[in-house]
C-alpha positions as CSV (number, residue, x, y, z in Angstrom):
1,X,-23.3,-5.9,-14.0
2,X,-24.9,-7.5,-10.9
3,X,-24.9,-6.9,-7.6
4,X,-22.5,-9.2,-6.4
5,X,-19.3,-6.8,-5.8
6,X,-21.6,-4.2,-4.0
7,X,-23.3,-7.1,-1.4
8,X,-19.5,-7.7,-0.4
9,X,-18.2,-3.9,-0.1
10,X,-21.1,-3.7,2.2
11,X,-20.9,-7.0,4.1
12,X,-16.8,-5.9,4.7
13,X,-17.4,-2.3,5.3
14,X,-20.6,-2.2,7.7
15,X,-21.4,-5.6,9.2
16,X,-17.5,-5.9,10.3
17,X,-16.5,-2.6,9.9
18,X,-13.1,-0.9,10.3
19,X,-10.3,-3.5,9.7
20,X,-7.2,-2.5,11.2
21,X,-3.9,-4.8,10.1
22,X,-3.2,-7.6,12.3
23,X,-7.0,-6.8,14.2
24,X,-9.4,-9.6,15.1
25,X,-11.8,-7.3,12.2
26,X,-9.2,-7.7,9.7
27,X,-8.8,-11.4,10.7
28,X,-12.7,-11.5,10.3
29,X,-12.4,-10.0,6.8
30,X,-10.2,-12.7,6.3
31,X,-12.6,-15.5,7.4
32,X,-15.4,-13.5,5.2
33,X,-13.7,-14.0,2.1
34,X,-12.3,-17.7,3.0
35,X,-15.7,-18.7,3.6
36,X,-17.0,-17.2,0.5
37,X,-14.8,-18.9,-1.3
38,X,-15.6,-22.5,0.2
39,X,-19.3,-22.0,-0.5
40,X,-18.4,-21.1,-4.2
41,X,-16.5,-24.3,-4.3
42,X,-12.9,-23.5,-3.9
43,X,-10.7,-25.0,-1.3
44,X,-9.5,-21.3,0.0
45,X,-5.9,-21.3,2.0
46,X,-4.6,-19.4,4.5
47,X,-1.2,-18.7,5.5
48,X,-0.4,-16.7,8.1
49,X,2.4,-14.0,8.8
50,X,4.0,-11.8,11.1
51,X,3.7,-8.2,10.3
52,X,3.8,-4.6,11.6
53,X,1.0,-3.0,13.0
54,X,1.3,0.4,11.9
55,X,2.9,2.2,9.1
56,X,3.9,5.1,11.1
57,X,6.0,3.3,13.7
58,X,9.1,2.9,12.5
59,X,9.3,6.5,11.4
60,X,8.4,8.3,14.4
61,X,10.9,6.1,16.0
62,X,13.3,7.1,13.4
63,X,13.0,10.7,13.8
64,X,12.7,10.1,18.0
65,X,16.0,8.7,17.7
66,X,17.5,11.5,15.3
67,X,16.3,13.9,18.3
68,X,18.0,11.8,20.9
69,X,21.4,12.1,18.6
70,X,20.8,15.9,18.4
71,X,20.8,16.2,21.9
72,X,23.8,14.5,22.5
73,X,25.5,16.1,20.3
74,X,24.0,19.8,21.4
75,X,24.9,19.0,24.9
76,X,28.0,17.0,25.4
77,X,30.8,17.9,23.4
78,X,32.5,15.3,21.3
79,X,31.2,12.2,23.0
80,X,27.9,13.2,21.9
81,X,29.0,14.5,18.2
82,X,30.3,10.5,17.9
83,X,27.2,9.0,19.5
84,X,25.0,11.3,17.3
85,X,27.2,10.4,13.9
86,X,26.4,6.5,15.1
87,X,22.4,7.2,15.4
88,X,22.0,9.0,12.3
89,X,24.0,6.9,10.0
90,X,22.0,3.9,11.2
91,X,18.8,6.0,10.7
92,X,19.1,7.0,7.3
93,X,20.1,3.6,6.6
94,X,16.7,2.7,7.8
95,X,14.6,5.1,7.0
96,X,16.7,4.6,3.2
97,X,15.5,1.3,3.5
98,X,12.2,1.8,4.8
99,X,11.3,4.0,1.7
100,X,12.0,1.5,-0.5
101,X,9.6,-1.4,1.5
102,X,12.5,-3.4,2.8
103,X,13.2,-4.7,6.0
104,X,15.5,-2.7,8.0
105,X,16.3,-2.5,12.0
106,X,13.4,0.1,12.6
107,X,10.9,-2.8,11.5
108,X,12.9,-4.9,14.2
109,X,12.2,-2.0,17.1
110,X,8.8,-1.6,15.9
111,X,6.1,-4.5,17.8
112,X,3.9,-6.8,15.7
113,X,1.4,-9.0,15.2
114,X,0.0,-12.0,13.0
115,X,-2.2,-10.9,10.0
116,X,-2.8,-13.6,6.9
117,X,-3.6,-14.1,3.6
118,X,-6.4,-15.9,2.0
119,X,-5.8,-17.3,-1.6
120,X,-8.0,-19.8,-3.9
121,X,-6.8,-20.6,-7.5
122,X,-9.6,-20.8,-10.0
123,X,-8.1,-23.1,-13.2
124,X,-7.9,-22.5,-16.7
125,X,-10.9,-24.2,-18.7
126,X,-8.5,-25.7,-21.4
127,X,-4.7,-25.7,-21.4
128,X,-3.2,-23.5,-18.8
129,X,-1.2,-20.8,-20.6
130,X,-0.9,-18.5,-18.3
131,X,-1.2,-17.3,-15.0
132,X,-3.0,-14.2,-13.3
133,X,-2.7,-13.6,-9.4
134,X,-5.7,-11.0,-9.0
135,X,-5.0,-9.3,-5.3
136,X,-7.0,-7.5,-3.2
137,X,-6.1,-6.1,0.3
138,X,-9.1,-6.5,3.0
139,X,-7.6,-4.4,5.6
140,X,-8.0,-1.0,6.2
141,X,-5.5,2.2,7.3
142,X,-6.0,5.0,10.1
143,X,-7.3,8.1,9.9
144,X,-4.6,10.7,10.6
145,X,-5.2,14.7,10.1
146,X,-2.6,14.2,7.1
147,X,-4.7,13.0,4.4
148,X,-8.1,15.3,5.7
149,X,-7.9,16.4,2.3
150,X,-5.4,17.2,-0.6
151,X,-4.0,20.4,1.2
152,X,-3.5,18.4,4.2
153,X,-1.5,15.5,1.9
154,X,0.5,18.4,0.4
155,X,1.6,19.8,3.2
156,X,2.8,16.0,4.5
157,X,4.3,15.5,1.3
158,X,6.6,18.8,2.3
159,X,7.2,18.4,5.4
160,X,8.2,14.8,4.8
161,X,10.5,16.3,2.2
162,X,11.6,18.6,4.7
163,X,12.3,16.0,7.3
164,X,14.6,13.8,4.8
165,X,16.9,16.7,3.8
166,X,16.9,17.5,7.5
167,X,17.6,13.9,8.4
168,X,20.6,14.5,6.2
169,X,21.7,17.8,7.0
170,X,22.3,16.9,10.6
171,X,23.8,13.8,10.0
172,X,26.4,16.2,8.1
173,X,26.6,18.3,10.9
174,X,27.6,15.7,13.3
175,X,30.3,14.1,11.2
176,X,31.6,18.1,10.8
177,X,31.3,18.2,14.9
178,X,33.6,15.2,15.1
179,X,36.7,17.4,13.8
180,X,35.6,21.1,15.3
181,X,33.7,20.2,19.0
182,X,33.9,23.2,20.2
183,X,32.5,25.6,17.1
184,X,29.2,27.0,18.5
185,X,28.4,27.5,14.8
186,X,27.6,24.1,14.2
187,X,25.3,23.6,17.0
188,X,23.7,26.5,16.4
189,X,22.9,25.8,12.8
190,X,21.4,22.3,14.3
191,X,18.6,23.5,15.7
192,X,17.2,24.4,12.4
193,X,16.5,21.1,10.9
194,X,16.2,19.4,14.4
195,X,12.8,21.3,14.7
196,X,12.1,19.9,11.5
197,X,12.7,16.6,12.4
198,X,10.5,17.4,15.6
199,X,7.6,18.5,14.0
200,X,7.8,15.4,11.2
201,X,7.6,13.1,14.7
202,X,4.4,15.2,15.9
203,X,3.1,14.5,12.8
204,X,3.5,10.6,12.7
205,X,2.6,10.2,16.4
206,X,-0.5,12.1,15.8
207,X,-1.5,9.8,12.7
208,X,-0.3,6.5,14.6
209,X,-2.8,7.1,17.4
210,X,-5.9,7.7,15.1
211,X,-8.3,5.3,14.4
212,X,-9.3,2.7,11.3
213,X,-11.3,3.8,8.9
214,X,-14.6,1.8,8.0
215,X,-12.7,1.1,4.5
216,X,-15.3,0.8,2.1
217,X,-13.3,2.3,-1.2
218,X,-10.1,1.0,0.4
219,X,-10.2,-1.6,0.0
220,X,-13.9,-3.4,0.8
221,X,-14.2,-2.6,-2.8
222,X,-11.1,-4.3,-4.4
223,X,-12.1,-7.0,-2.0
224,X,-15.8,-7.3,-4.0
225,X,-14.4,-7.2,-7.4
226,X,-11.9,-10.0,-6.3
227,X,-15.2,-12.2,-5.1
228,X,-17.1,-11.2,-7.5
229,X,-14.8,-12.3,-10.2
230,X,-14.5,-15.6,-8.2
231,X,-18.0,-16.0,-8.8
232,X,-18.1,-15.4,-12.8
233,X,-15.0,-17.8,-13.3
234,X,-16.5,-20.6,-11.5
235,X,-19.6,-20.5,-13.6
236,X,-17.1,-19.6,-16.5
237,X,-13.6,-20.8,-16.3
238,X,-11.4,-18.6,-18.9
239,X,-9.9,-20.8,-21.5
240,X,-6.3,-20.8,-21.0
241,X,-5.3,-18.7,-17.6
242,X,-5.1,-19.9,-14.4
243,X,-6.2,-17.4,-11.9
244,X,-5.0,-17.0,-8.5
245,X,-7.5,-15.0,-6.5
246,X,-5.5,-13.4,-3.4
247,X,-6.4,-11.7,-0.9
248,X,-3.8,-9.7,1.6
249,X,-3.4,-8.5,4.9
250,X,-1.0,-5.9,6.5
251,X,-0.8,-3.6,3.2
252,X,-1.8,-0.8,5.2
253,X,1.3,-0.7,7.0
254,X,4.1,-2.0,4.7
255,X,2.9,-4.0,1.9
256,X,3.3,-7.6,4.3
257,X,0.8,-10.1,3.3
258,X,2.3,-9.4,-0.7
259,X,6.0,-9.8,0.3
260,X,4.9,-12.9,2.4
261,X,2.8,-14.5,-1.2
262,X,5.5,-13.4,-3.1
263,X,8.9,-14.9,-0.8
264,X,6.3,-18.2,-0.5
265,X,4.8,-18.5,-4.5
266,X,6.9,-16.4,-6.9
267,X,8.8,-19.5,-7.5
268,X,5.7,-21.6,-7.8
269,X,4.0,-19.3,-10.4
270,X,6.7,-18.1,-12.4
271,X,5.1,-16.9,-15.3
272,X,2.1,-14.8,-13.3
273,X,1.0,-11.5,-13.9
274,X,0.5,-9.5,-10.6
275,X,-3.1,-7.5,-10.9
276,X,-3.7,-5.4,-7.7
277,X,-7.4,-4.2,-7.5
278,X,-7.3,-1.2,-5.2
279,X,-9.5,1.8,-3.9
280,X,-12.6,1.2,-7.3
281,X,-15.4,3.1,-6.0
282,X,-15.0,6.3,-5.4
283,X,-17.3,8.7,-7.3
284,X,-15.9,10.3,-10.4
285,X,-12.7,8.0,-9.8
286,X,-12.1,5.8,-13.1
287,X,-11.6,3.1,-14.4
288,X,-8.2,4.3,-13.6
289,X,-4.7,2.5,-14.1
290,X,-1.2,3.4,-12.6
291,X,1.7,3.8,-15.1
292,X,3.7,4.2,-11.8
293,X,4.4,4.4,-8.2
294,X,6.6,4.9,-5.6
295,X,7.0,6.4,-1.4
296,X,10.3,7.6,-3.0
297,X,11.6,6.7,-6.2
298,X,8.8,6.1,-9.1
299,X,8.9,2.3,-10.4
300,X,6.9,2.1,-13.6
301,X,4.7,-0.7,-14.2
302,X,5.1,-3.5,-16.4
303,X,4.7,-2.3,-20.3
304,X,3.0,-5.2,-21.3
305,X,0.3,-5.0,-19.3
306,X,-0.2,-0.7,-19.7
307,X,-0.1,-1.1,-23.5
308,X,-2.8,-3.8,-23.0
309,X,-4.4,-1.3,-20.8
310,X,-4.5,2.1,-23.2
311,X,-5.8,-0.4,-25.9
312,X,-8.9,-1.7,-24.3
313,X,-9.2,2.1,-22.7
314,X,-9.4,3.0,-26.6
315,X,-11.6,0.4,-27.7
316,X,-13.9,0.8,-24.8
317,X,-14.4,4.6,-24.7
318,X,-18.0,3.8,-22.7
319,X,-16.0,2.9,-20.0
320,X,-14.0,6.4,-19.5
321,X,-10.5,4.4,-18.5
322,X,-7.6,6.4,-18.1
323,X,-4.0,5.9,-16.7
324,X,-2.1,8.0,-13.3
325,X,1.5,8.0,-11.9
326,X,0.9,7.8,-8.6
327,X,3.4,9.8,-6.4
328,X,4.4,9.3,-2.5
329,X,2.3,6.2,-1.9
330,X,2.4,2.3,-2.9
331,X,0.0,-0.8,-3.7
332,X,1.0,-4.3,-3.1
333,X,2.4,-4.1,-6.8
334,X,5.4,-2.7,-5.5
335,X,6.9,-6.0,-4.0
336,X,6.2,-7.6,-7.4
337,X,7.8,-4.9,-9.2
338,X,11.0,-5.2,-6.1
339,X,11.1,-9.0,-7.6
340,X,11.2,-7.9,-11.0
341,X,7.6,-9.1,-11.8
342,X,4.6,-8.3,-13.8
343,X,2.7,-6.2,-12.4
344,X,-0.6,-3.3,-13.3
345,X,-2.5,-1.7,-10.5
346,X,-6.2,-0.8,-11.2
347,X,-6.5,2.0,-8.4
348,X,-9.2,4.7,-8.7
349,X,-7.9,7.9,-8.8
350,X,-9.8,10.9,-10.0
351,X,-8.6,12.7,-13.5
352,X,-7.0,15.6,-11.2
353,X,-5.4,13.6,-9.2
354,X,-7.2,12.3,-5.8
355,X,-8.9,9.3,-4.2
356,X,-12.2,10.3,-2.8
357,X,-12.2,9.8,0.8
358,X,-8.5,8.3,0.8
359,X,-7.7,7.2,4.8
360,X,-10.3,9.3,6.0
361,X,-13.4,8.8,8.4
362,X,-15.5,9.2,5.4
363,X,-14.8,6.2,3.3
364,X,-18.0,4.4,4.0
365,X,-20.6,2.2,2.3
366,X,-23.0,5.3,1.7
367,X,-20.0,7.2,0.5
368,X,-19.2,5.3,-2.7
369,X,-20.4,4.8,-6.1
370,X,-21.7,1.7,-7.7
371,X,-21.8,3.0,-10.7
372,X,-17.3,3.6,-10.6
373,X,-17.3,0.2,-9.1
374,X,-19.5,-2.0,-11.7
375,X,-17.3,0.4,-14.3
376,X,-14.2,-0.7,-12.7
377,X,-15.0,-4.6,-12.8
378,X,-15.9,-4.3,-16.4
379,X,-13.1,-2.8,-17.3
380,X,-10.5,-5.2,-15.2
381,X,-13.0,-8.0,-16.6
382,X,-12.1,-6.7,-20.2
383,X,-8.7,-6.5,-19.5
384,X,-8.5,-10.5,-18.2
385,X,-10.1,-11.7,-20.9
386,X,-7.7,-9.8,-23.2
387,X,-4.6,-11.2,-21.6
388,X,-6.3,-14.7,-21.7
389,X,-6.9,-14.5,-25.5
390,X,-2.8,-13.8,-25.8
C-alpha cells in the first residue's frame, strides 16, 4: 500500500489541526479535501448547511428544563405540578426524538452554524451498474472526561440510563401531582431522580465546554482512505460502479452533513450503497465492520453488504477482518439506515470492544497506526471491487 492515506491523516490532523463542526478548521478540512480533489481532476462540489454545533446541547438543555419543571412543581402547589407535566412531556418528546437523530424542538433552542459537505463522483469505466457513495467525516468531536477511557464511558452509559428512567419517573410523578397536590409523599419521592437528572446536566455541561480533539483516528483517517481511493480510481476507474466520494461535516454533533446529502441526493442515486469509512487507524483496531448501531435502539446494517463483508473477511484471513455491534453511539450510516438505505460502516474497533483514543486528547498523528490503516483500505478496497464484480 502507499503512502497516500497516511500524507492526508497527517496534513488533516497536524497542519490544521483540531476540527471542530461548523469551525473555520473544519471548514479548512473541507477546502483540503475540495482542493485535492480538483488537482486529481474531479470537479469537487460543495453544498453547504446549517447545523448544530455541539452534540451536548440540546441535552443539557433538556435536562435544565426537566429541573426547572421540578422546581415548580416542588414549590408551588398545583400550578406548578401542571406547568411541570407540560415541560416534561415536551422533553421526552425531544429527547425521544433526539435519540433517534431527528429533528425535534431542542435542536430549535440549541444555536448553530454553517458546516458543508464536499462530494466528487468518480464514474464507472464501462456501463454504470451501480452506485457506491463512500463517506468520510472530516470533523472532529470534544474531549469531555466521559470517554477518558472505557470506565469513564461505562459509567456515562449508566448514568445516561439513569437519567432517561429518571426523565420518566418524574414525568409520572407530576401527572400523579395533578390529582393529589398536596401529598408530601410525591415530592418527596422527586428529589430522588431530580438529582439524577442534575448530575446527567453536570455531566453534559462539563463535556460541552471541552475542547476538539486533534482527530487523527477520527476521522483524519477515514478522510485519507476516501482521498486515497480517489486517487486509485482515477488512474483505475472500476468497471461498472459509479462512486460517489463524500465527504461530511457536523457528524460530530448529530450526523448533519449525511441527513443534508441524503434529503438533497437519495432521490438522485437511488440504487447507492452507503459505505461510511470511520475511526481506521487505531492500533490493534481491525479491519473491523459494524453489524449494528444505535444511541438507543440497535439498527442492523444492510445484509447484503455484511454477508459480502464475512466472505471477503474469510477469504482474506491476512487481513484479520472481523465484525462489531456497536452500542450507545452512531456513524453517518444511521440516516441512511432512517431512509431505509444500504448501508455498512467500516469503523475500527478493537476485538474487546474499544476505539483507541476515541474523543480524547490523545488521538493524534503519532498516536495511530499505519499499519491498521493500509490494512483497513485494503480490506474496504477488496470489498469495492467485490460489489463492483456483482
Amino acid at each position: 500500500m502507499s503512502d497516500t492515506a497516511l500524507n492526508h491523516v497527517k496534513h488533516l490532523s497536524v497542519t490544521i489541526g483540531p476540527r471542530g463542526s461548523t469551525t473555520d478548521k473544519e471548514r479548512a478540512g473541507h477546502t483540503y479535501v475540495k482542493q485535492t480533489l480538483g488537482a486529481l481532476g474531479y470537479a469537487p462540489v460543495e453544498e453547504k448547511f446549517i447545523s448544530g454545533y455541539s452534540v451536548y446541547q440540546p441535552f443539557y438543555i433538556a435536562l435544565g428544563l426537566i429541573s426547572i419543571a421540578w422546581a415548580l412543581f416542588y414549590t408551588q402547589g398545583p400550578a406548578g405540578a401542571l406547568a411541570a407535566v407540560a415541560l416534561s412531556l415536551l422533553v421526552t418528546f425531544s429527547v425521544a426524538r433526539e435519540l433517534l437523530v431527528k429533528d425535534n424542538p431542542l435542536r430549535w433552542l440549541s444555536p448553530v452554524g454553517e458546516s458543508q459537505n464536499v462530494y466528487a463522483v468518480a464514474p464507472a469505466a464501462a456501463e454504470r451498474k451501480r452506485r457506491a457513495v463512500i463517506a468520510a467525516h472530516v470533523d472532529s468531536h470534544r474531549t469531555p472526561l466521559i470517554w477518558l477511557n472505557r470506565t469513564a464511558f461505562r459509567i456515562y452509559r449508566l448514568i445516561t440510563a439513569l437519567g432517561i428512567l429518571s426523565l420518566l419517573l418524574l414525568t409520572v410523578l407530576f401527572i400523579a401531582g395533578l390529582f393529589a397536590p398536596s401529598n408530601p409523599l410525591l415530592r418527596s419521592l422527586s428529589i430522588y431522580p431530580a438529582a439524577v437528572v442534575a448530575l446527567a446536566f453536570l455531566m453534559a455541561v462539563q463535556a460541552h465546554f471541552t475542547r476538539f480533539t486533534p482527530g487523527a483516528n477520527d476521522n483524519a483517517s477515514g478522510v485519507g482512505v476516501l482521498l486515497s481511493f480517489a486517487e486509485r480510481l482515477k488512474a483505475g476507474p472500476l468497471a461498472n460502479t459509479e462512486v460517489i466520494l463524500l465527504v461530511t461535516g457536523s457528524e460530530e454533533v448529530g450526523y448533519y452533513g449525511m441527513a443534508d446529502f441524503i434529503r438533497r441526493h437519495a432521490a438522485e442515486f437511488p440504487d447507492a450503497r452507503y459505505l461510511i469509512v470511520d475511526n481506521v487507524a487505531g492500533k490493534d483496531a481491525g479491519p473491523c465492520y459494524l453489524r449494528s448501531e444505535g444511541l438507543a435502539l440497535p439498527r442492523k446494517h444492510d445484509p447484503g453488504l455484511l454477508a459480502l463483508a464475512d466472505r471477503l473477511a474469510q477469504d482474506r484471513p491476512d487481513l484479520g477482518a472481523y465484525s462489531y455491534s456497536q452500542q450507545g453511539a452512531n456513524s453517518d450510516a444511521i440516516h441512511a439506515l432512517n431512509a431505509g438505505l444500504p448501508a455498512l460502516t467500516f469503523m475500527g474497533y478493537t476485538r474487546d470492544g474499544w476505539i483507541p483514543n476515541w474523543h480524547n486528547k490523545s488521538d493524534r498523528f503519532e498516536n495511530m497506526d499505519a499499519l491498521t490503516l493500509d490494512r483497513t483500505e485494503e480490506f474496504v478496497w477488496e470489498f469495492l471491487k467485490r460489489l463492483d464484480a456483482g
